[in-house]
PyMOL commands that place a pseudoatom at each C-alpha (Angstrom):
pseudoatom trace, name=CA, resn=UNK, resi=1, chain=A, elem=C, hetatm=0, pos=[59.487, 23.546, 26.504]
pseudoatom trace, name=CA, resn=UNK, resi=2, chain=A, elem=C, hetatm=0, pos=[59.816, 19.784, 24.421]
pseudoatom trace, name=CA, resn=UNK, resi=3, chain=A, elem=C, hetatm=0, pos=[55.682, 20.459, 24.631]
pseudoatom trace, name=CA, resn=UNK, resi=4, chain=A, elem=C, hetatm=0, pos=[53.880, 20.427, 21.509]
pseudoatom trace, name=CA, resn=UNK, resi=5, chain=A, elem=C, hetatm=0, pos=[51.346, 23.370, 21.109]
pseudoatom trace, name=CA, resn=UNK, resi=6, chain=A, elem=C, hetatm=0, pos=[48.193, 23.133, 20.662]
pseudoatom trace, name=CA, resn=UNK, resi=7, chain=A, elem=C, hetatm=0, pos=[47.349, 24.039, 17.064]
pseudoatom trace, name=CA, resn=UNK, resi=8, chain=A, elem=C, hetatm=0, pos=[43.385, 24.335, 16.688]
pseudoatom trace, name=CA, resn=UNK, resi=9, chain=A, elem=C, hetatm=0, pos=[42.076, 22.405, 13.869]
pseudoatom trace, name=CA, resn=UNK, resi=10, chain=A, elem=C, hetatm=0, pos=[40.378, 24.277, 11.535]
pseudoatom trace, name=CA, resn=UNK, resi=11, chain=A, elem=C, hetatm=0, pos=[36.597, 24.232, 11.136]
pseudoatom trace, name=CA, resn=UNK, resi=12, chain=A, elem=C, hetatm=0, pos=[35.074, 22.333, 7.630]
pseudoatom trace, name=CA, resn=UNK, resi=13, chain=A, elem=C, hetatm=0, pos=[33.449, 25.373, 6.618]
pseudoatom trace, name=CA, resn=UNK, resi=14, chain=A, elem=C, hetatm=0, pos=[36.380, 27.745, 6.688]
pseudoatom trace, name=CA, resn=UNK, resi=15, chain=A, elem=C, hetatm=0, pos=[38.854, 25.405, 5.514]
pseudoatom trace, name=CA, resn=UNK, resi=16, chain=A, elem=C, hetatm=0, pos=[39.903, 26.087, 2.021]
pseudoatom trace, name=CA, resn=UNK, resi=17, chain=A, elem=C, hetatm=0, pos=[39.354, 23.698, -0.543]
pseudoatom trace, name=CA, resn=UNK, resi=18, chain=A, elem=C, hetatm=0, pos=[42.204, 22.208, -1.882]
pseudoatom trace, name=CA, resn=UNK, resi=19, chain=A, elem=C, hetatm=0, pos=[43.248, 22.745, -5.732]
pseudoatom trace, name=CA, resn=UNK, resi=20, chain=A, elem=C, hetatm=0, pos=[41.929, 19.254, -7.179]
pseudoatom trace, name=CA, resn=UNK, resi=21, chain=A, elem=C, hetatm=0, pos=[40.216, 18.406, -4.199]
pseudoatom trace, name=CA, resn=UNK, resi=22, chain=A, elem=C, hetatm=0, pos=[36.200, 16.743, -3.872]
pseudoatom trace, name=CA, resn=UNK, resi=23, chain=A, elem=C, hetatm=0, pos=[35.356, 20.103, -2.327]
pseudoatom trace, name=CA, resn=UNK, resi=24, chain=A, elem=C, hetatm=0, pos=[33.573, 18.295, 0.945]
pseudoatom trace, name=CA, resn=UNK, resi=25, chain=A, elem=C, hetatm=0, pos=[34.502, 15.553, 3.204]
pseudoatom trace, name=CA, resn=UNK, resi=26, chain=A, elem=C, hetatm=0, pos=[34.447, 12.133, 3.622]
pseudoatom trace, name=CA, resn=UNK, resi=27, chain=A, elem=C, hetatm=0, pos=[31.433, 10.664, 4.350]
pseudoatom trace, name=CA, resn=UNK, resi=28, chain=A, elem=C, hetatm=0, pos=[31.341, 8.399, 7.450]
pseudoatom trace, name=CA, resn=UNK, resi=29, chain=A, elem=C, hetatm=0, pos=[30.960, 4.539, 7.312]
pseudoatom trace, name=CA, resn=UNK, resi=30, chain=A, elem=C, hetatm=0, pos=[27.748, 5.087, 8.061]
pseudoatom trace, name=CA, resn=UNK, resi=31, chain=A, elem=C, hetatm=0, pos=[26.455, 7.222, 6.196]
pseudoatom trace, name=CA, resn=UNK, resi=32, chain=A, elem=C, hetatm=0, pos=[28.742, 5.264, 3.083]
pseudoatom trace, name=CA, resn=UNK, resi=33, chain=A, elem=C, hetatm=0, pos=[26.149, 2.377, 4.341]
pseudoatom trace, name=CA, resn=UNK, resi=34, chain=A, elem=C, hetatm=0, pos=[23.416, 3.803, 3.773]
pseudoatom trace, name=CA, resn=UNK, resi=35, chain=A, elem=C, hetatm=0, pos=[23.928, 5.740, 1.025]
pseudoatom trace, name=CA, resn=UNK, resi=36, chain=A, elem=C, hetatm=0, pos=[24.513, 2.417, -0.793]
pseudoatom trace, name=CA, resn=UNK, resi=37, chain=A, elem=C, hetatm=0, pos=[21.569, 0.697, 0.380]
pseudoatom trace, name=CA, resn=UNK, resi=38, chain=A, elem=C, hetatm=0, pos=[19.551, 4.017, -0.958]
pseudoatom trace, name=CA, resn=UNK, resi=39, chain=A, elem=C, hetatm=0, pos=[21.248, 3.459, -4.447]
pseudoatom trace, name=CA, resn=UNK, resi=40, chain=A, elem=C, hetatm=0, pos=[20.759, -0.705, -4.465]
pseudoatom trace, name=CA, resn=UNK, resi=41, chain=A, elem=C, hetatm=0, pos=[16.928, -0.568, -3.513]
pseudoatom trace, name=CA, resn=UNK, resi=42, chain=A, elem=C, hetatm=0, pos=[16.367, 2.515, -6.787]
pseudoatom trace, name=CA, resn=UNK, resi=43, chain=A, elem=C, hetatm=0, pos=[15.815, 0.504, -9.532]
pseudoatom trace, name=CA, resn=UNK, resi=44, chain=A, elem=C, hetatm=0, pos=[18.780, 0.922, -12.690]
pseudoatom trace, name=CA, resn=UNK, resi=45, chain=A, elem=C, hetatm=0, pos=[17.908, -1.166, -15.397]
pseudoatom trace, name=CA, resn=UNK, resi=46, chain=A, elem=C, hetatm=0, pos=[14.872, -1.072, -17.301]
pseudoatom trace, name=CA, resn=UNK, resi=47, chain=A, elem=C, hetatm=0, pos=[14.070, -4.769, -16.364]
pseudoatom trace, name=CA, resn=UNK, resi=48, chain=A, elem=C, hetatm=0, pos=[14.173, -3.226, -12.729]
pseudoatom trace, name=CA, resn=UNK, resi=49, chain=A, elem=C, hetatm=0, pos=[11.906, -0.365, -13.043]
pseudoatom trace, name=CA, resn=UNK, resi=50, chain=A, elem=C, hetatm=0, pos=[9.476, -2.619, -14.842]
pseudoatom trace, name=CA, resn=UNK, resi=51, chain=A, elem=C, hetatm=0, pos=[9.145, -4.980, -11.691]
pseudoatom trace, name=CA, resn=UNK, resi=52, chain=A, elem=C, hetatm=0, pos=[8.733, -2.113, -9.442]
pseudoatom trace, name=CA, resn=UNK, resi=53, chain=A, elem=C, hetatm=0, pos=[6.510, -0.677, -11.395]
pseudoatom trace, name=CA, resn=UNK, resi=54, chain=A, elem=C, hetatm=0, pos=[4.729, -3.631, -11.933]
pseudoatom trace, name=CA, resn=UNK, resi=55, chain=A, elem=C, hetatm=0, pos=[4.868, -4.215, -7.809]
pseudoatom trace, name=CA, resn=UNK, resi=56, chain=A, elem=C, hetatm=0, pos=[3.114, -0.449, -7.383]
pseudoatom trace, name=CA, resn=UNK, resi=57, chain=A, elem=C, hetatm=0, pos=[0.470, -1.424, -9.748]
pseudoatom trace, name=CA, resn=UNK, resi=58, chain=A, elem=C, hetatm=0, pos=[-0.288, -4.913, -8.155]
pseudoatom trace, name=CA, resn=UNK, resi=59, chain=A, elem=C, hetatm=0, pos=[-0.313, -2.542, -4.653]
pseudoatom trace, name=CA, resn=UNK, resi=60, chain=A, elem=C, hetatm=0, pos=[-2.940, -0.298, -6.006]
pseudoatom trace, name=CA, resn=UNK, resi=61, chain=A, elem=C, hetatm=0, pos=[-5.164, -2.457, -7.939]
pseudoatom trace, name=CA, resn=UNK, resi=62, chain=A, elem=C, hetatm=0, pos=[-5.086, -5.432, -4.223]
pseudoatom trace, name=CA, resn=UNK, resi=63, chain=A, elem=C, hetatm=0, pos=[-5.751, -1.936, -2.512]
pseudoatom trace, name=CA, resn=UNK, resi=64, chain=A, elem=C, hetatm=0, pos=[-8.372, -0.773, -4.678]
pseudoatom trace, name=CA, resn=UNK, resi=65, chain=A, elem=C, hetatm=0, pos=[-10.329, -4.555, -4.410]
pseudoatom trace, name=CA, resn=UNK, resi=66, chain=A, elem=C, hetatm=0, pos=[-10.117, -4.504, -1.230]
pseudoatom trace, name=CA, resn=UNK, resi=67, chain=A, elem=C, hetatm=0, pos=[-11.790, -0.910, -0.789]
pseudoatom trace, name=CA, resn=UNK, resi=68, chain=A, elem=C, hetatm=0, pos=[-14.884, -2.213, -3.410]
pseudoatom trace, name=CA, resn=UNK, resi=69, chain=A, elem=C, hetatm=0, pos=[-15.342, -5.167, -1.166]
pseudoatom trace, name=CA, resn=UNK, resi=70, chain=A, elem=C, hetatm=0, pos=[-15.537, -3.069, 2.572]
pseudoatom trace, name=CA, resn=UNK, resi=71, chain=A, elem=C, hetatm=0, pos=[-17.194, -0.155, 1.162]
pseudoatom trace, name=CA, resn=UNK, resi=72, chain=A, elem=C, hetatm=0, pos=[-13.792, 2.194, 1.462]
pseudoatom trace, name=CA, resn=UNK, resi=73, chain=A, elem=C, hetatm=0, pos=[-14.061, 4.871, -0.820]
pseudoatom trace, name=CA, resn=UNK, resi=74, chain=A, elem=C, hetatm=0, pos=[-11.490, 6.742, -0.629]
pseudoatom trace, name=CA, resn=UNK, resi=75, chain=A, elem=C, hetatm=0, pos=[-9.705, 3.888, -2.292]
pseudoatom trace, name=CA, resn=UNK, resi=76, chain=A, elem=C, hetatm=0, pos=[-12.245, 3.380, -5.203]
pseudoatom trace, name=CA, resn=UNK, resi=77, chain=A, elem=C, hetatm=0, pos=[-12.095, 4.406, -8.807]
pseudoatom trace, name=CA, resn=UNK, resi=78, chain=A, elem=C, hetatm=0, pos=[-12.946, 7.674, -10.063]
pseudoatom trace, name=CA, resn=UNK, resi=79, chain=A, elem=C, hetatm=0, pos=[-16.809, 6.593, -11.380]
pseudoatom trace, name=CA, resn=UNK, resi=80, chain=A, elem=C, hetatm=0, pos=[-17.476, 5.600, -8.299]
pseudoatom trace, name=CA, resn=UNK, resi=81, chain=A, elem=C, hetatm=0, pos=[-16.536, 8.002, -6.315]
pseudoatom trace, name=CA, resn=UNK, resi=82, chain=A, elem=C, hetatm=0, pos=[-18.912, 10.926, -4.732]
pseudoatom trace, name=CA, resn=UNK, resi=83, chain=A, elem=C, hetatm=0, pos=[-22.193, 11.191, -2.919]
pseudoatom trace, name=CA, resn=UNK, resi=84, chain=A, elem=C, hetatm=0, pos=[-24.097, 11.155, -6.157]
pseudoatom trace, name=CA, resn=UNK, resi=85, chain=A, elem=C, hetatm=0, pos=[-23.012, 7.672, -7.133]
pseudoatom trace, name=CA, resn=UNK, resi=86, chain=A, elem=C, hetatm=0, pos=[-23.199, 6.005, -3.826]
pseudoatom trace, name=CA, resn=UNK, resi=87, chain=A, elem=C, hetatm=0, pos=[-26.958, 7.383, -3.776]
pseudoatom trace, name=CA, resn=UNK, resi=88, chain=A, elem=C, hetatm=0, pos=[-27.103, 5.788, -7.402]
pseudoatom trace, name=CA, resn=UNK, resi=89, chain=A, elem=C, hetatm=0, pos=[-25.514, 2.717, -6.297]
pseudoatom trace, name=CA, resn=UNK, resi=90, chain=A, elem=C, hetatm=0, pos=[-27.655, 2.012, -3.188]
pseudoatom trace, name=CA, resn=UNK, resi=91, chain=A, elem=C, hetatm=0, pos=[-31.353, 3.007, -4.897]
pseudoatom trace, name=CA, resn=UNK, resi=92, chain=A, elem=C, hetatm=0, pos=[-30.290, 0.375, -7.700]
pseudoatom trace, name=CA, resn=UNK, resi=93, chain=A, elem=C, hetatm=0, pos=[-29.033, -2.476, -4.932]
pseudoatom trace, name=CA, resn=UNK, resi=94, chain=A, elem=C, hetatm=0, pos=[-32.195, -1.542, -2.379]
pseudoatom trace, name=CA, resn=UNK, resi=95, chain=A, elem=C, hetatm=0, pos=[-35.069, -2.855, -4.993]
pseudoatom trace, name=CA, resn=UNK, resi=96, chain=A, elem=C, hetatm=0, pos=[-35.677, -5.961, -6.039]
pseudoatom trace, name=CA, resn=UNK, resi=97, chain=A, elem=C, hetatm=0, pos=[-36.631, -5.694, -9.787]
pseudoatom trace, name=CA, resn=UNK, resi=98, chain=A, elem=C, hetatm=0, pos=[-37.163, -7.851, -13.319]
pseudoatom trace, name=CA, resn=UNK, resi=99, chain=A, elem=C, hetatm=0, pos=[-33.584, -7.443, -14.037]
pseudoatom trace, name=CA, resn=UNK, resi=100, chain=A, elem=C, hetatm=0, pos=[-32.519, -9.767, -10.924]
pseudoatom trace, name=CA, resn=UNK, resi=101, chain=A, elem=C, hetatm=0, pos=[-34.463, -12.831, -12.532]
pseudoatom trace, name=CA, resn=UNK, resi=102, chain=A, elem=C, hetatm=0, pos=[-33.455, -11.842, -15.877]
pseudoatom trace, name=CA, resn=UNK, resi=103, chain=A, elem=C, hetatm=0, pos=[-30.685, -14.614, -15.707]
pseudoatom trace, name=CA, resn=UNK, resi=104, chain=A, elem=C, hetatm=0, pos=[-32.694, -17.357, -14.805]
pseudoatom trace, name=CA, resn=UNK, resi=105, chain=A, elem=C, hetatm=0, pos=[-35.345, -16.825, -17.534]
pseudoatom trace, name=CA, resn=UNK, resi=106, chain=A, elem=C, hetatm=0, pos=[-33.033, -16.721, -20.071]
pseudoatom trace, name=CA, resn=UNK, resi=107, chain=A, elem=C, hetatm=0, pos=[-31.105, -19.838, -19.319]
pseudoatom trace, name=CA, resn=UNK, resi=108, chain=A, elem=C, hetatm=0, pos=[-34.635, -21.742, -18.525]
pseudoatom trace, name=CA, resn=UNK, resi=109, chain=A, elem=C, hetatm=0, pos=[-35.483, -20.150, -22.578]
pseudoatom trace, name=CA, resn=UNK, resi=110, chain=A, elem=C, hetatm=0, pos=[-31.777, -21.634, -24.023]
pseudoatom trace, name=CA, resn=UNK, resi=111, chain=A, elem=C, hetatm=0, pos=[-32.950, -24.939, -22.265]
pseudoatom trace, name=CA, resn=UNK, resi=112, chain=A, elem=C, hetatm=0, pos=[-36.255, -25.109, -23.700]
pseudoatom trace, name=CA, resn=UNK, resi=113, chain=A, elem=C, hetatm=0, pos=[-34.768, -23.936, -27.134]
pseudoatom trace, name=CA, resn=UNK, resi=114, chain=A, elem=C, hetatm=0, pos=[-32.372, -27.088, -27.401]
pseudoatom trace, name=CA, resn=UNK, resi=115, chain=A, elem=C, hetatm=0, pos=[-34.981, -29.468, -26.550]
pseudoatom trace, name=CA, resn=UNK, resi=116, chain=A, elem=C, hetatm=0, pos=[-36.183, -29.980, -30.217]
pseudoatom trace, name=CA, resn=UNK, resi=117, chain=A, elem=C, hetatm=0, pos=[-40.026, -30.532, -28.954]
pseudoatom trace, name=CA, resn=UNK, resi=118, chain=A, elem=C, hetatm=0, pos=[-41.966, -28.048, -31.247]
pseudoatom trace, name=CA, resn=UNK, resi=119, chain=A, elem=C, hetatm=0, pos=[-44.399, -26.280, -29.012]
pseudoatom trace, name=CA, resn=UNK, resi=120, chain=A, elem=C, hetatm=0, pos=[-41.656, -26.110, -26.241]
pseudoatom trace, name=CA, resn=UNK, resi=121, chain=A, elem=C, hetatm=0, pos=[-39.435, -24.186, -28.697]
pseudoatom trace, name=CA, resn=UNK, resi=122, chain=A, elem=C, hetatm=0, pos=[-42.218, -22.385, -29.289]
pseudoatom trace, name=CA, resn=UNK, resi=123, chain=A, elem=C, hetatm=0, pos=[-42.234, -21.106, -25.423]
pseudoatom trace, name=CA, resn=UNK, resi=124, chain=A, elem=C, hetatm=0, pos=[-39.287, -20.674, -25.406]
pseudoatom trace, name=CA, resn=UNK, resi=125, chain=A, elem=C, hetatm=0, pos=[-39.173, -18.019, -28.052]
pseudoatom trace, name=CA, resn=UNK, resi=126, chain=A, elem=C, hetatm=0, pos=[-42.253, -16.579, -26.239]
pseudoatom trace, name=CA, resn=UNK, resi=127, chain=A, elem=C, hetatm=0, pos=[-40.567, -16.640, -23.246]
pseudoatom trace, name=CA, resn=UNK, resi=128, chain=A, elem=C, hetatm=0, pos=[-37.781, -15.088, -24.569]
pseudoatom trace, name=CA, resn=UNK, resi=129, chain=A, elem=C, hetatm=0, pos=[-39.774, -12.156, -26.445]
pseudoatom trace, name=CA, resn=UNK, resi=130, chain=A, elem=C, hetatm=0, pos=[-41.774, -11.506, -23.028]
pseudoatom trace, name=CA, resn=UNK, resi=131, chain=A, elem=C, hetatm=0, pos=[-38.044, -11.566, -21.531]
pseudoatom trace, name=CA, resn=UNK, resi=132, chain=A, elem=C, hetatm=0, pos=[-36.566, -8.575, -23.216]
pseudoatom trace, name=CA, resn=UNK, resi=133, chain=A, elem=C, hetatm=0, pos=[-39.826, -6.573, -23.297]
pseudoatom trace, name=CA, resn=UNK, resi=134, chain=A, elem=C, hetatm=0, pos=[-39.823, -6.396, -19.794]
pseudoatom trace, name=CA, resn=UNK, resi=135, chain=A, elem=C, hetatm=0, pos=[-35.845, -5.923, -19.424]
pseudoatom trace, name=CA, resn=UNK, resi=136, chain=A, elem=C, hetatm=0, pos=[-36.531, -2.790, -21.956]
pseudoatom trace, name=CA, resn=UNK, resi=137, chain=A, elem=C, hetatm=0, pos=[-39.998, -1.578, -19.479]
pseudoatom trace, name=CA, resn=UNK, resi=138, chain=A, elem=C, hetatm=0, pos=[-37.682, -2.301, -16.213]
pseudoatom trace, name=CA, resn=UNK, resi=139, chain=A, elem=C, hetatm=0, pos=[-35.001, -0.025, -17.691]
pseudoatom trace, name=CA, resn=UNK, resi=140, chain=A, elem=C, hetatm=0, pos=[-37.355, 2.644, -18.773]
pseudoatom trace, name=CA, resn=UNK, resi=141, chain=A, elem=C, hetatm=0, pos=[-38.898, 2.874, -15.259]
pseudoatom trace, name=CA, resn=UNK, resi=142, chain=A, elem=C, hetatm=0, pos=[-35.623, 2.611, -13.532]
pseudoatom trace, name=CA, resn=UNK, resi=143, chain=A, elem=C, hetatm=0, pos=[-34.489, 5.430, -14.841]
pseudoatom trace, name=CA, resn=UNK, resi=144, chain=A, elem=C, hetatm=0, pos=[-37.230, 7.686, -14.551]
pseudoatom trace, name=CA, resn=UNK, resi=145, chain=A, elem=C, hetatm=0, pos=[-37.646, 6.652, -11.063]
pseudoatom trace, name=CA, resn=UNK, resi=146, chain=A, elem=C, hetatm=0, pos=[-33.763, 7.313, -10.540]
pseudoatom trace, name=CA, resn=UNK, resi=147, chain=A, elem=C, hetatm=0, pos=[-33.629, 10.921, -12.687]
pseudoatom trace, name=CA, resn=UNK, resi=148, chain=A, elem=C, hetatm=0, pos=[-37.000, 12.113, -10.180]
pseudoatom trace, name=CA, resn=UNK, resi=149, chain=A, elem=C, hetatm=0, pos=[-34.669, 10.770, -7.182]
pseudoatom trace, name=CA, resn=UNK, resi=150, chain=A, elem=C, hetatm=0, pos=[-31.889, 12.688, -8.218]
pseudoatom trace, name=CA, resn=UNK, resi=151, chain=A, elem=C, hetatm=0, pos=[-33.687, 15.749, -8.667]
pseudoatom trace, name=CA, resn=UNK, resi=152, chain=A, elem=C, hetatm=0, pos=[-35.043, 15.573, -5.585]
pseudoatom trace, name=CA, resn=UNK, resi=153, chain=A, elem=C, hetatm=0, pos=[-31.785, 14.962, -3.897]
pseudoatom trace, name=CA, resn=UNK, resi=154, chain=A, elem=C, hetatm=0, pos=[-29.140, 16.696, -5.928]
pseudoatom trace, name=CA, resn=UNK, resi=155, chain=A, elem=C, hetatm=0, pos=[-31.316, 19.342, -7.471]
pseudoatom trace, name=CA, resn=UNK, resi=156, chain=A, elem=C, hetatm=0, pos=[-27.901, 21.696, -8.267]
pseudoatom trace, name=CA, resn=UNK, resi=157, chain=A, elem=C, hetatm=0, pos=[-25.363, 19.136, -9.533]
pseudoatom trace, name=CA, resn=UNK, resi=158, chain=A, elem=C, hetatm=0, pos=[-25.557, 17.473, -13.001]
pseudoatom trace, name=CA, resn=UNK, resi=159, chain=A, elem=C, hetatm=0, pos=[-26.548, 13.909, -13.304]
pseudoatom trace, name=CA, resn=UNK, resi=160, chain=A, elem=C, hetatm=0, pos=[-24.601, 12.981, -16.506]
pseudoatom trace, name=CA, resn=UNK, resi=161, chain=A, elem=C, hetatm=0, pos=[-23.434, 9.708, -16.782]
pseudoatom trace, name=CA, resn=UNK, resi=162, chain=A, elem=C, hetatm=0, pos=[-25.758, 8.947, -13.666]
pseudoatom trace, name=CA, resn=UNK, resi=163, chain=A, elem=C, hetatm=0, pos=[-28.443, 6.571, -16.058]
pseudoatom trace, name=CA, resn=UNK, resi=164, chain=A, elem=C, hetatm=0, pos=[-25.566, 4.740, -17.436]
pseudoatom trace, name=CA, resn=UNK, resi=165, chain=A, elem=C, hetatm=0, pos=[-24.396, 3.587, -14.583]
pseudoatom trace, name=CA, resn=UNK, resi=166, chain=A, elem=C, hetatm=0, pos=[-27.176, 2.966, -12.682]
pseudoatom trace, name=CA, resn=UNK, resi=167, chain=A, elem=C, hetatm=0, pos=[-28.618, 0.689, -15.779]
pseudoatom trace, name=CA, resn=UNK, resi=168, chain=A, elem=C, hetatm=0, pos=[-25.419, -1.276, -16.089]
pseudoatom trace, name=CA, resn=UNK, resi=169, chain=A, elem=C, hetatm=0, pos=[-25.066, -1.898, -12.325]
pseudoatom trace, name=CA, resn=UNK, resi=170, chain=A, elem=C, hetatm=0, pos=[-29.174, -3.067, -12.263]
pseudoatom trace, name=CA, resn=UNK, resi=171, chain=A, elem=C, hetatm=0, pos=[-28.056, -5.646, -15.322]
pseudoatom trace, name=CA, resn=UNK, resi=172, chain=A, elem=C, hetatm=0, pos=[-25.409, -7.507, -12.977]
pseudoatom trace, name=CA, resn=UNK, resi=173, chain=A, elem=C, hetatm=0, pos=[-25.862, -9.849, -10.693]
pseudoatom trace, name=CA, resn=UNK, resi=174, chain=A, elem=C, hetatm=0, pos=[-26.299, -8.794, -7.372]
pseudoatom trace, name=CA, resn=UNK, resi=175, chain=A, elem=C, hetatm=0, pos=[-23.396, -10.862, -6.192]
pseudoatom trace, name=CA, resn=UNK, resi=176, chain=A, elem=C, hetatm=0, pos=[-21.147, -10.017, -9.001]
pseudoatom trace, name=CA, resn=UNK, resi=177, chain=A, elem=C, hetatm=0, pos=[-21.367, -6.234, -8.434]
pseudoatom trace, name=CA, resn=UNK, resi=178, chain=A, elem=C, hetatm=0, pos=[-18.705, -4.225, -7.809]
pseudoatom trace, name=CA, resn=UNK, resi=179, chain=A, elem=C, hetatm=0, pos=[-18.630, -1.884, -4.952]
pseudoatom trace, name=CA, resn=UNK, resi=180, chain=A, elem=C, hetatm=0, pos=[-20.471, -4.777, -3.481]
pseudoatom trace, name=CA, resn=UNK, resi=181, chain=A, elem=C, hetatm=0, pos=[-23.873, -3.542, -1.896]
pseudoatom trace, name=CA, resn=UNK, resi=182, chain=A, elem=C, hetatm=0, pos=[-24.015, -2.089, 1.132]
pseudoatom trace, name=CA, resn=UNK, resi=183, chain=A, elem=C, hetatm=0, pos=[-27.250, -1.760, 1.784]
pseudoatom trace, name=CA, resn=UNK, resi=184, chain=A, elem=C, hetatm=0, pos=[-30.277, -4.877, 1.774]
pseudoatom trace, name=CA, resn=UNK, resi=185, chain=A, elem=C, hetatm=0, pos=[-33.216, -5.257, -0.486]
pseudoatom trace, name=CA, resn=UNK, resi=186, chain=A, elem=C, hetatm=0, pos=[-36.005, -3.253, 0.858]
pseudoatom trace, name=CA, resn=UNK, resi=187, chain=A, elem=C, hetatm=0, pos=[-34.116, -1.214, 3.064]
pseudoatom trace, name=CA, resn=UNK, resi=188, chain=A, elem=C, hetatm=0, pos=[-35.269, 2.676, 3.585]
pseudoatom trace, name=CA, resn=UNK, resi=189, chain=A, elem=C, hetatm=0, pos=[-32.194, 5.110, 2.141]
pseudoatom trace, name=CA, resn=UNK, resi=190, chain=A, elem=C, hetatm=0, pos=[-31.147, 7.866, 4.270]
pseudoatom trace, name=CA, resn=UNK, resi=191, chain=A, elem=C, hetatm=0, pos=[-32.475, 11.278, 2.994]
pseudoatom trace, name=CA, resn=UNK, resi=192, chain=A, elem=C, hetatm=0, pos=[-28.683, 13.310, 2.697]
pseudoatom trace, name=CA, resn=UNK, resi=193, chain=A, elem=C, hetatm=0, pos=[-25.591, 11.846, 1.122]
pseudoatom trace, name=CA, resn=UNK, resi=194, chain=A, elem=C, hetatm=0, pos=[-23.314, 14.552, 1.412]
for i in range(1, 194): cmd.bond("trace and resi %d" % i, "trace and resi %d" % (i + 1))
show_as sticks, trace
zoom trace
């Protein structure tokens, strides 16, 4: 009798939305929480989107160093990606050629052109003549050697691009190259690289 009755609550979705109203409800704490933590970690200002972006690229370039350095290739740059440069890469880092003394003959040539001696500046440009001839015969080979590989290996695909970077990979340093080498001098390459 002096009992309220129950009135059931209507349900969000077929309450009607009041005139002036937000037209959905309140969030919870929680999800007020977290929605705010969303918006303070998205960058605002441009000062802030330059860090992050700046923060991605130091990511991606520490990732990508990392990959040349293990051998990880799905993390490497576009040129060196594929089956076709790996082969390229490994024939140039499996022989031992001219091109991996080239360094020391030219600095022992800059040496014995500063000593002011005649006939030793004399060697040196000899030496240094003799030098580049056989960089320019080393090259030559290399690549003919590397285009009758290729052929042999790839016969379908194009090999554009392929000399380039096989000759400017054979002019570095071994220990300066980058993928570093997975493979040893001398070693016997594996007939598929697919």
């Amino acid at each position: 009798m002096f009992r309220r009755s129950k009135i059931e609550s209507p349900s969000p979705e077929s309450a009607e939305v009041k005139p002036g109203g937000k037209g959905r409800p309140t969030p919870s704490r929680k999800e007020a929480e977290a929605a705010a933590r969303a918006r303070a970690k998205t960058p605002r200002t441009r000062k802030e989107i330059a860090a992050a972006q700046r923060l991605a690229r130091a990511e991606s370039s520490q990732q990508v160093r990392t990959a040349m350095k293990t051998g990880d290739e799905r993390y490497y740059m576009p040129r060196d990606k594929g089956p076709m440069r790996r082969f390229v890469r490994d024939f140039v880092d499996c022989r031992f050629t001219f091109l991996d003394i080239l360094f020391p003959l030219l600095i022992v040539s800059m040496i014995l052109g500063y000593t002011g001696v005649d006939s030793l500046m004399e060697l040196s440009s000899f030496l240094l003549l003799a030098t580049l001839l056989m960089l320019v015969f080393d090259i030559f080979r290399l690549r003919l050697r590397l285009r009758r590989e290729l052929a042999a290996r790839f016969p379908e695909e194009s090999t554009k691009g392929t000399s380039y970077y096989a000759i400017s990979r054979a002019l570095n340093p071994r220990f300066l190259r980058m993928p570093k080498p997975q493979v040893k001098i001398g070693s016997q390459l594996p007939e598929t690289y697919r």
